[in-house]
C-alpha positions in Angstrom: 20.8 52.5 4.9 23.4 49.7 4.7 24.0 47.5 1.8 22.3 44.4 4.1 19.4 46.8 5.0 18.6 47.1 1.1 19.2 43.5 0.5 16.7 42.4 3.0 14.3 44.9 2.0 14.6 43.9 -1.8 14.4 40.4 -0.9 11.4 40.5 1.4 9.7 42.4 -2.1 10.6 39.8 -4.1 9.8 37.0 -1.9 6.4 38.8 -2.0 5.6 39.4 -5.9 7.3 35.9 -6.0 4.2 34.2 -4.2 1.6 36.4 -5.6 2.7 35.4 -8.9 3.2 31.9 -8.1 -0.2 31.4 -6.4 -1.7 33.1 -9.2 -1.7 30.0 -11.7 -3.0 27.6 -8.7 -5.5 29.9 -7.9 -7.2 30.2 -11.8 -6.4 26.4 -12.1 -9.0 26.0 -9.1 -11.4 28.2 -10.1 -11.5 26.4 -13.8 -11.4 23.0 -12.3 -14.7 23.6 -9.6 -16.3 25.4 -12.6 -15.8 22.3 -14.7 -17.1 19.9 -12.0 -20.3 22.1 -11.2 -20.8 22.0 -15.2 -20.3 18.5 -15.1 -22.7 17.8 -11.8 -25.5 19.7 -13.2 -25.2 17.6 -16.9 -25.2 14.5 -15.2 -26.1 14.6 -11.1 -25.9 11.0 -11.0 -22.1 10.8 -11.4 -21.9 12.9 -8.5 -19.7 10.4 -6.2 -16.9 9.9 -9.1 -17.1 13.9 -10.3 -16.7 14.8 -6.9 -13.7 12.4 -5.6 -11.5 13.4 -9.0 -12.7 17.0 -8.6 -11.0 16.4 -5.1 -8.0 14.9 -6.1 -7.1 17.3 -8.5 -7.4 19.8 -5.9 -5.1 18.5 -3.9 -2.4 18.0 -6.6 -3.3 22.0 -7.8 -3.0 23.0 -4.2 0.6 21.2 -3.6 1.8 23.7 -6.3 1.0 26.2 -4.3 2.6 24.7 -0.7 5.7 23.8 -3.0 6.1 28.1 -4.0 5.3 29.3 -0.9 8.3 26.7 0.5 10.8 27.9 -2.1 9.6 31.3 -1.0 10.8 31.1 2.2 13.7 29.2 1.6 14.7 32.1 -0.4 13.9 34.5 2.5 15.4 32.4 5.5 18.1 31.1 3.8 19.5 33.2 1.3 23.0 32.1 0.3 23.9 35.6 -1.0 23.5 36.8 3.2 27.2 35.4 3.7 28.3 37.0 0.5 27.6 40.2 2.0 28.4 39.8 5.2 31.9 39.3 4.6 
């Protein structure tokens, strides 16, 4: 195998533990935050509309976490600036 052969291969391996680890604190985030709203809907149903719409919103914000590793991820794997290093 060629030096670029083992490159690619090592950087497609850590691309990979790279997103499992970096989705891994999104993912628990999520979990706690629906548990929290489904402990706060059955307390009080009542304050179902404004529980809901923040429960929502933080989603979204814990989610762009995850958008935002998995686009330095493949930055990382498309664009690697230590390619040209080794190509020359």
């Amino acid at each position: 195998m060629t030096d670029m052969t083992w490159f690619a291969l090592a950087s497609t391996v850590g691309g990979a533990i790279a997103i499992g680890i970096g989705v891994l604190g999104p993912g628990l985030a999520m979990g706690k935050a629906i548990s929290s709203a489904l402990d706060a809907l059955a307390r009080q149903p009542e304050a179902e509309k404004s529980i809901m719409r923040t429960l929502f919103i933080g989603l979204a914000m814990i989610e762009s976490l995850a958008i935002y590793v998995l686009v330095i991820v493949l930055i990382i794997l498309f664009r690697n600036p230590l390619i040209a290093y080794l190509t020359s």
